[in-house]
N, C-alpha and C positions, 0 to 999 in steps of 0.2 A: 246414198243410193236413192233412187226416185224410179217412180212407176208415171212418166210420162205417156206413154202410149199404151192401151187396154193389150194385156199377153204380153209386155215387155218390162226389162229392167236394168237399166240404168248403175253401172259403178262408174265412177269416175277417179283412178286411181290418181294418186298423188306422186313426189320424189319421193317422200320420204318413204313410200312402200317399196320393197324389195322385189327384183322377180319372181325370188321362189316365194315369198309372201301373197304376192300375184298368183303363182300358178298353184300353193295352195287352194287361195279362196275360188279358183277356176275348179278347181277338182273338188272340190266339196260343194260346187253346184252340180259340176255332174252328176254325183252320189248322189245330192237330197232328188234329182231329178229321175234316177234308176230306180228308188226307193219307190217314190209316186207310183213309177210304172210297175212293180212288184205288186202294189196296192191296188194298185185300177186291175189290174190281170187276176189276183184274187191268191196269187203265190207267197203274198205278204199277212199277216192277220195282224192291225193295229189294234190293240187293246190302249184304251183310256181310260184310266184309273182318278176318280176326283175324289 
C-alpha cells in the first residue's frame, strides 16, 4: 500500500490474493471508514487507554 496522492490510498493487489480476500480487505475499509464518520458525528465515544 502507498499514499501517493494527499486523501488517497493505494493497494495493489496481487494473483496470489483471492477475490473474497479482495472483498474482505474492501469491506473492512468501508467499516474503519463508517467508524471515522460515527466519531466525527460524535455517535461514537473513542476512549484511549495508555
Amino acid at each position: 500500500m502507498s499514499w501517493t496522492e494527499p486523501g488517497t490510498l493505494i493497494s495493489e493487489s496481487t494473483e496470489s490474493k483471492s477475490k473474497a480476500g479482495l472483498d474482505r480487505f474492501g469491506y473492512t475499509l468501508f467499516s474503519v471508514r463508517e467508524e471515522i464518520a460515527q466519531i466525527e458525528s460524535g455517535k461514537l465515544i473513542l476512549t484511549i487507554i495508555s
